[in-house]
ZANU-262061 format. One record per residue (C-alpha): residue number from 1; x, y, z. Coordinates in steps of 0.05 Angstrom, whole numbers, padded with zeros to 5 digits. Layout:
N
[r NUM,[X,Y,Z]]
...
//
This chain:
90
[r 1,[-00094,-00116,00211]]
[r 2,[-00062,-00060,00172]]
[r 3,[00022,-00043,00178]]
[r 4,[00057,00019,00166]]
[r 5,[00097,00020,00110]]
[r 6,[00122,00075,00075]]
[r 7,[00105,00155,00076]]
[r 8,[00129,00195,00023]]
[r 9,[00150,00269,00033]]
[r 10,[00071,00290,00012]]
[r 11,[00041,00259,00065]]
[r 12,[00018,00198,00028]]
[r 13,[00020,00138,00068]]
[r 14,[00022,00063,00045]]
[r 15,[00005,00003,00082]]
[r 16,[-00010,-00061,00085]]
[r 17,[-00051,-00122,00104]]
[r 18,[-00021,-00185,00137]]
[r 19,[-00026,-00240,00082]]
[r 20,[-00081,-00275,00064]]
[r 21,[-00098,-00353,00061]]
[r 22,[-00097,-00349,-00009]]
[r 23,[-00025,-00313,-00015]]
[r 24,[-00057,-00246,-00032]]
[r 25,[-00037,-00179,00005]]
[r 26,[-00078,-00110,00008]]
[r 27,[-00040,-00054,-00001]]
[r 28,[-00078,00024,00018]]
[r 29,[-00052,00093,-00003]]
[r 30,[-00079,00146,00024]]
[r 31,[-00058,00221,00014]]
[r 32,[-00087,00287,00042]]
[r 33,[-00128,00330,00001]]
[r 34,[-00153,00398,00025]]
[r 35,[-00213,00397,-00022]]
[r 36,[-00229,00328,-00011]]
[r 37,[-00199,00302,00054]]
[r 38,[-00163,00240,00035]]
[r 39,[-00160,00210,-00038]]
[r 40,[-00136,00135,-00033]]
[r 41,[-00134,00074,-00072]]
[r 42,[-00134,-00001,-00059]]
[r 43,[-00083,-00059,-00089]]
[r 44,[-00085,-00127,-00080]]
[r 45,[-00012,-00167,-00088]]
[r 46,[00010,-00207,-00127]]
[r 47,[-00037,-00189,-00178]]
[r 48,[-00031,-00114,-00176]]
[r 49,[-00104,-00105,-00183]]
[r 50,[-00132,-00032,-00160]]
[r 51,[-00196,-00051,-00140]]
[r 52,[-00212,00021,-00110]]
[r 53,[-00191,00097,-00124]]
[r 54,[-00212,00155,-00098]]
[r 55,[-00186,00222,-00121]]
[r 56,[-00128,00198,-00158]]
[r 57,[-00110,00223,-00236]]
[r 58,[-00079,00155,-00274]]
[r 59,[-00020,00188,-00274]]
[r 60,[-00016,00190,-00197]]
[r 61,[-00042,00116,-00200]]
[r 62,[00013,00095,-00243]]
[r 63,[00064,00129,-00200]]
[r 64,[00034,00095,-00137]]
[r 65,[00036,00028,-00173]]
[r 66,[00111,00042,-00193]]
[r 67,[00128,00052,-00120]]
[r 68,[00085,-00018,-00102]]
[r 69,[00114,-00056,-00159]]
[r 70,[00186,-00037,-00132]]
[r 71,[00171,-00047,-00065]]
[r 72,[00120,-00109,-00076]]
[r 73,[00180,-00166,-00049]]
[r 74,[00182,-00124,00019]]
[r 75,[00107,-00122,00026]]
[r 76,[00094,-00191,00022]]
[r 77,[00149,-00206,00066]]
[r 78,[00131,-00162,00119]]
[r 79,[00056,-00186,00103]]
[r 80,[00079,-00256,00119]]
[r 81,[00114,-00235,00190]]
[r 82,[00069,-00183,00216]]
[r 83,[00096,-00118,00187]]
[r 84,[00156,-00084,00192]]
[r 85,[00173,-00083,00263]]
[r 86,[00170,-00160,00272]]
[r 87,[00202,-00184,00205]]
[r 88,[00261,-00137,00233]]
[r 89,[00254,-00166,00295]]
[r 90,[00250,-00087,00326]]
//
């Protein structure tokens, strides 16, 4: 299952997978594109690894990665308890 977790004023959306046996959590941006549709890319925490990208220029990647880097405690957190709304307890 995939949780809502951030959208930035662009459009681009971030979310993430509940967490995996092995401690690992996917993290998927995706932003509209009128050319292409959607570009998007595909991180794994803890490692950071981008294991996908579509459409993005490394510059764009890096910022993304900035974002997840800052972000990556509240991911896995929220990865752990079922997303947002239930590790609020909303």
């Amino acid at each position: 299952m995939m949780y809502p977790f951030m959208t930035l004023n662009d459009e681009t959306e971030i979310v993430h997978s509940d967490m995996n046996e092995d401690g690992t959590v996917k993290v998927y941006v995706e932003t509209p594109d009128e050319k292409d549709g959607f570009h998007h890319m595909t991180c794994y925490l803890p490692s950071y690894e981008i294991t996908e990208n579509h459409g993005y220029s490394s510059q764009e990647l890096n910022y993304f990665l900035d974002i997840i880097k800052s972000t990556a405690h509240l991911i896995m957190e929220f990865a752990k308890e079922g997303g947002f709304e239930n590790a609020s307890g909303f």
